[in-house]
C-alpha positions as semicolon CSV with decimal commas, in nm:
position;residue;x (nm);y (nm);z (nm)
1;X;8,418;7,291;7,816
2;X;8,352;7,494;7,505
3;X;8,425;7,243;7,280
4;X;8,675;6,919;7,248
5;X;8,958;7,196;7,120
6;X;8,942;7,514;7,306
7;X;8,923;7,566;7,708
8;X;8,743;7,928;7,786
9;X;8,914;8,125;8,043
10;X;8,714;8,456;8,121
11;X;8,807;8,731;8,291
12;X;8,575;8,953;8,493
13;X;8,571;9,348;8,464
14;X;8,395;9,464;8,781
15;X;8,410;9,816;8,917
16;X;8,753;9,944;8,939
17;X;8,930;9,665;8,841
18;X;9,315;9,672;8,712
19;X;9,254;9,707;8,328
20;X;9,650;9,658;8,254
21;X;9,615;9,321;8,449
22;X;9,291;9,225;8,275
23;X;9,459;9,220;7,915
24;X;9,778;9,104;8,026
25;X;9,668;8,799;8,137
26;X;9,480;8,739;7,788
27;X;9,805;8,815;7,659
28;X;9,985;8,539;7,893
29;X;9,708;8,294;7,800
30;X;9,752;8,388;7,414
31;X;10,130;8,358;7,432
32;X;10,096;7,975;7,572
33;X;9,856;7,894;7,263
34;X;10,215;7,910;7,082
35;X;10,379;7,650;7,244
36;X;10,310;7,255;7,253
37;X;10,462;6,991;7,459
38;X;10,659;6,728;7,270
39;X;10,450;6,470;7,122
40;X;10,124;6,611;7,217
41;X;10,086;6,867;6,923
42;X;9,783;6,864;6,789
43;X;9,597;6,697;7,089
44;X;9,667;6,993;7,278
45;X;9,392;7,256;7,372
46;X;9,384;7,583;7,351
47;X;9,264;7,838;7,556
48;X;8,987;8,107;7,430
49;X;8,975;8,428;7,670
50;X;8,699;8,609;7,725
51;X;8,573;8,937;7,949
52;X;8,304;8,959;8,115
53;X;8,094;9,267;8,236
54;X;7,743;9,384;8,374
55;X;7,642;9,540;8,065
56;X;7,279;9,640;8,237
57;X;7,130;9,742;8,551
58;X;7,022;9,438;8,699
59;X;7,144;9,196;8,486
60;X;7,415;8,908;8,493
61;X;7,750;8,964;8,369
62;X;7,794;8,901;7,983
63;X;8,032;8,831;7,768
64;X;8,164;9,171;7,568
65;X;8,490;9,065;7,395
66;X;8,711;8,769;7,343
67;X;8,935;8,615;7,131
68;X;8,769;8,344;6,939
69;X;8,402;8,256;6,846
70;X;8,271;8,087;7,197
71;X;7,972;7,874;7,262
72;X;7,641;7,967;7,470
73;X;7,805;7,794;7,774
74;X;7,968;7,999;8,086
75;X;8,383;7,989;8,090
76;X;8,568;7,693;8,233
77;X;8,766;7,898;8,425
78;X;8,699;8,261;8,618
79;X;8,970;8,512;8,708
80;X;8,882;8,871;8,924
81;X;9,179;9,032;8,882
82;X;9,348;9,319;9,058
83;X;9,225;9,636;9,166
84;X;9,396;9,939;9,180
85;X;9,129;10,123;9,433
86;X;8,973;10,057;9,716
87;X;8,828;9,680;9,751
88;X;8,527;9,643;9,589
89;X;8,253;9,705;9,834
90;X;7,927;9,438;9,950
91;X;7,694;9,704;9,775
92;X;7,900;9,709;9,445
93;X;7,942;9,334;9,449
94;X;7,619;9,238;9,473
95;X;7,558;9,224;9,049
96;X;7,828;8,942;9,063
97;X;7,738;8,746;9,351
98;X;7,501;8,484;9,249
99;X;7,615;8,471;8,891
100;X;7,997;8,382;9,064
101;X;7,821;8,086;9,301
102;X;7,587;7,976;8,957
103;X;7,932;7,952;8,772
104;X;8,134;7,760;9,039
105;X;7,779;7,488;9,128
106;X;7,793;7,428;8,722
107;X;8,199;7,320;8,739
108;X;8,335;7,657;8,661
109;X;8,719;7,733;8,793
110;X;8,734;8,020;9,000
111;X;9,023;8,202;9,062
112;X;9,114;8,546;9,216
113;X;9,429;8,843;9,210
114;X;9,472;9,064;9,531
115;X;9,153;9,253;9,561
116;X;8,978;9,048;9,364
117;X;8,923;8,782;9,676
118;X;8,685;9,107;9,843
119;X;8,444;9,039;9,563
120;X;8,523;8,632;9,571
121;X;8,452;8,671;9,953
122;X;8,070;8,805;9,896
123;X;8,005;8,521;9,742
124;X;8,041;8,330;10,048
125;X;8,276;8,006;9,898
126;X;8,591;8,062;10,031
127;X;8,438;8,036;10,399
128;X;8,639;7,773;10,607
129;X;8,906;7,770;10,319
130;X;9,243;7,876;10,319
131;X;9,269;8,201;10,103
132;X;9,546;8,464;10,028
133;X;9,511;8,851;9,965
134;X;9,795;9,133;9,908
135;X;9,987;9,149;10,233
136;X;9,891;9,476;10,300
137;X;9,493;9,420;10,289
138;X;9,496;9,093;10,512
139;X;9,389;9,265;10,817
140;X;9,091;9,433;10,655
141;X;9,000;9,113;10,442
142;X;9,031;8,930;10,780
143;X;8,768;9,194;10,955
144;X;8,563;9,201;10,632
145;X;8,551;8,771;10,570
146;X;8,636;8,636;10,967
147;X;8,487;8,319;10,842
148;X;8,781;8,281;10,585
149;X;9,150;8,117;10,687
150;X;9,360;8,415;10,535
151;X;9,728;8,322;10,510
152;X;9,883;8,620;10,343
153;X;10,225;8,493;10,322
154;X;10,137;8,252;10,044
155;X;10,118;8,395;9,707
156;X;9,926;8,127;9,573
157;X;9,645;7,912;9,661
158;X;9,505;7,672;9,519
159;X;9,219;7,385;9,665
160;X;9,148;7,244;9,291
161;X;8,805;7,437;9,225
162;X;8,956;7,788;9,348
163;X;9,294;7,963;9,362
164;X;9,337;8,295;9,501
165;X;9,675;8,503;9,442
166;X;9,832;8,755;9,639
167;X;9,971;9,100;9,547
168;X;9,897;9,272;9,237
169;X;10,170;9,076;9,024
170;X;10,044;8,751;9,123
171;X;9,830;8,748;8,848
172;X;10,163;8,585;8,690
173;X;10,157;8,298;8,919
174;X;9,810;8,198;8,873
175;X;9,819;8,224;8,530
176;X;10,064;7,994;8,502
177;X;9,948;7,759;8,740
178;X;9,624;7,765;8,530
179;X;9,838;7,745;8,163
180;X;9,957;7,408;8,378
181;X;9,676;7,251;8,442
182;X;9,520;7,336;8,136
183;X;9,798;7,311;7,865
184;X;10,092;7,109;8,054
185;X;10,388;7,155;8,299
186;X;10,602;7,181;7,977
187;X;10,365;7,483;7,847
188;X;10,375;7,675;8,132
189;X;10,737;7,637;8,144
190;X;10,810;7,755;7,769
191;X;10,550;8,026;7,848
192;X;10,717;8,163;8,157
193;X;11,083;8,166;8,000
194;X;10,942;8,343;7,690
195;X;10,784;8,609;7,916
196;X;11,086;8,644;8,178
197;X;10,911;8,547;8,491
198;X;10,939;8,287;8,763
199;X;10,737;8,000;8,735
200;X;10,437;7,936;9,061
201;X;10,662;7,851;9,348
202;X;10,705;8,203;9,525
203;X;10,603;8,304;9,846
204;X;10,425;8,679;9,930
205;X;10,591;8,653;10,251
206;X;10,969;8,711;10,047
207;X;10,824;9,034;9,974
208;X;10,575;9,165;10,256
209;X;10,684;9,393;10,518
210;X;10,594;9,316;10,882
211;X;10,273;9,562;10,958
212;X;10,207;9,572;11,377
213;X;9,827;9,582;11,410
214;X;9,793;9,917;11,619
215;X;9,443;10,017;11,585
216;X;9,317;9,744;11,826
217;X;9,253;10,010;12,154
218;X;9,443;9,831;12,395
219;X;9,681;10,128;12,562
220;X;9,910;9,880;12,766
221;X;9,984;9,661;12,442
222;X;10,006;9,954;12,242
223;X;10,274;10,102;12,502
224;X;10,469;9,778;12,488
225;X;10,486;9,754;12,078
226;X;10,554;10,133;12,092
227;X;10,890;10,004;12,320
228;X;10,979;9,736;12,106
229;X;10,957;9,895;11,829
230;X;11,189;10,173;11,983
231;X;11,483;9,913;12,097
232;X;11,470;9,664;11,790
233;X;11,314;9,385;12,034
234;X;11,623;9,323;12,182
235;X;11,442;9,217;12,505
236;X;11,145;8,993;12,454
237;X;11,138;8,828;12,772
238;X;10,804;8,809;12,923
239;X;10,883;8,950;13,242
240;X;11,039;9,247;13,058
241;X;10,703;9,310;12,869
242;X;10,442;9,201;13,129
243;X;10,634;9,484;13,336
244;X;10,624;9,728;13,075
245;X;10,252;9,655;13,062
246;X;10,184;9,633;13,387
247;X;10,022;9,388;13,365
248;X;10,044;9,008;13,535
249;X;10,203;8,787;13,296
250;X;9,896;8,557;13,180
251;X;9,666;8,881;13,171
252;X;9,962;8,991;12,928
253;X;9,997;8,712;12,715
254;X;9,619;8,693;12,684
255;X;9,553;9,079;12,597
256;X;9,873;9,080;12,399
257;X;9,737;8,815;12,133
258;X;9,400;8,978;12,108
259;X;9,516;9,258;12,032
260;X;9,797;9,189;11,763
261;X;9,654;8,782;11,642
262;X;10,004;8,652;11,769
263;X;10,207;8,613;12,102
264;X;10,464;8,857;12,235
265;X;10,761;8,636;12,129
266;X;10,645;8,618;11,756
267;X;10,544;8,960;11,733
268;X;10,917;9,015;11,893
269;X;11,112;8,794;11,628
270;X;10,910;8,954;11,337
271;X;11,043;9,229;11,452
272;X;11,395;9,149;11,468
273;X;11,348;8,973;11,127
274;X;11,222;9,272;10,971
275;X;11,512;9,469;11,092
276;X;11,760;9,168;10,949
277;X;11,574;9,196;10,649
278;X;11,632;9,571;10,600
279;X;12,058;9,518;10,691
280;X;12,054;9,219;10,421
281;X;11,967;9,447;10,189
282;X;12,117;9,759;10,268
283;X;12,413;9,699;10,406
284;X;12,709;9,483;10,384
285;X;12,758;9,301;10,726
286;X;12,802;8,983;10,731
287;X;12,509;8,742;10,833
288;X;12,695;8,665;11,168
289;X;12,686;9,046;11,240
290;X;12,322;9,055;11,111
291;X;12,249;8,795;11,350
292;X;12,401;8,980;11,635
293;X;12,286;9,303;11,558
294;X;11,956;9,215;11,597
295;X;11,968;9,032;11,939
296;X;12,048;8,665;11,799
297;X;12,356;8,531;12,017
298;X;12,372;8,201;11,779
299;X;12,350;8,271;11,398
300;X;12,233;7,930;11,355
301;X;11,934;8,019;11,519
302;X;11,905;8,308;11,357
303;X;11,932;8,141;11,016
304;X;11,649;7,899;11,071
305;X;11,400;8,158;11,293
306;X;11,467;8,391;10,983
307;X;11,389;8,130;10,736
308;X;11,073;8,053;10,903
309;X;10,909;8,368;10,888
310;X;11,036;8,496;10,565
311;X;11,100;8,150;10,336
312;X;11,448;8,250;10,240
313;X;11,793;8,193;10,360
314;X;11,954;8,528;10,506
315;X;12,193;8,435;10,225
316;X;11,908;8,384;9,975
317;X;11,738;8,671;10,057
318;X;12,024;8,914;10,012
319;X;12,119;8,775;9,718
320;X;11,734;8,856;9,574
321;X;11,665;9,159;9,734
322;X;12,008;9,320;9,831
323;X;12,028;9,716;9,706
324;X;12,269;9,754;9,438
325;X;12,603;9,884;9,407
């Protein structure tokens, strides 16, 4: 730590990082210096944020502003934020890398936004560890890191020593998970109703939209999401899609997961939930139809397969999400 008083977070600025993000969450971190949790006033730390950047060819990352004198020491705690472009490539990564694994072997925090688990991946620590990404780079990330368990409909991870966030937003939630463990439960909750946003406890899957993988080569899988995707999935019996393949059923199932990461009947009811999800919010049938319309005979089983896959109640979800007026 800096000192008995302060807690450093820094805040990395590598290539093409989200510069918005960067200095809101100094603001976040600034705004939680203001509050104190009863009886704990002046024991209370606060936090010091800092940015950090290669500032020569060659050289580590240094420190190049921040908000209150620091000592020689690295940060306690690491964020890569969001990126706006393109993940950061292995080539452009490569200044970072051992300066990231010196930081985390000397007790440093890491923690990463979106994009910013590409560069955390180079460095090679989130291997065999549960990680989350925006929704919509997963697949890549996946290709990129194989070694990595990426479970992009979290929104927040967090193994003690490193916490990776999902979409670009997210940077709220891990902020605030960090303003807790640094400052308090009853910080981060003054500091989240001051700013207007949720405190850590979402899911990315309430918000991600269900993306087929169709680039895999397979022309008889391909065919058969091509057909489901054409009748809603109201028929995911095997023996419908095996024949549609034609293919025997265990070479089906088999080529089927390969090629898409699940089995035909999940791919089928992500599907179907997809399609309930678009009807919950833009129209205004009842669940019961919803449930119906979208090849589920028994709601209750709808209700429960639906809050499965997206974390929400059909009734929850409309009541979030649902188009207004």
């Amino acid at each position: 730590m800096t000192d008995r008083k302060h807690v450093e977070v820094g805040i990395l600025l590598f290539p093409g990082v989200q510069t918005s993000a960067a200095l809101a969450m100094a603001d976040l971190f600034m705004v939680s210096n203001r509050f104190h949790a009863p009886g704990n006033g002046d024991n209370l730390r606060t936090i010091v944020v800092t940015h950090w950047r290669v500032a020569q060819e060659g050289g580590p990352p240094v420190r190049v502003f921040d908000t209150a004198t620091c000592s020689e020491d690295g940060p306690d705690v690491l964020i890569l934020p969001p990126s706006l472009t393109d993940p950061i490539t292995a080539q452009a990564a490569a200044p970072f890398v051992e300066w990231l694994r010196k930081q985390h072997v000397a007790g440093c925090i890491l923690g990463s936004v979106c994009a910013g688990a590409f560069l955390l991946g180079e460095t090679g620590l989130l291997d065999g560890k549960p990680a989350t990404t925006h929704w919509i780079l997963q697949d890549q990330f996946r290709e990129r890191f194989p070694n990595v368990a990426v479970d992009a409909d979290r929104l927040l991870i967090d193994d003690g020593v490193i916490l990776t966030a999902g979409g670009l937003m997210a940077w709220t939630d891990l902020c605030l998970r960090l303003v807790e463990r640094l400052r308090g439960a009853e910080v981060m909750t003054q500091t989240a109703r001051f700013l207007l946003v949720d405190p850590p406890g979402r899911e990315q899957r309430y918000y991600s939209v269900f993306s087929p993988r169709t680039t895999h080569g397979d022309r008889a899988v391909i065919d058969v999401q091509r057909w489901l995707q054409e009748t809603d999935a109201k028929d995911i019996s095997l023996k419908t899609l095996a024949a549609k393949a034609g293919l025997e059923r265990r070479t089906f199932l088999r080529r089927f997961r390969n090629a898409t990461g699940m089995t035909s009947t999940e791919y089928g009811q992500r599907l179907r939930v997809s399609k309930a999800c678009e009807l919950l919010q833009f129209s205004g049938k009842t669940v019961e139809q919803i449930a119906w319309e979208t090849g589920y005979t028994d709601p209750g089983a709808f209700r429960k397969i639906f809050a499965r896959f997206v974390g929400l109640t059909p009734g929850e979800y409309r009541q979030r999400f649902a188009a207004a007026g």
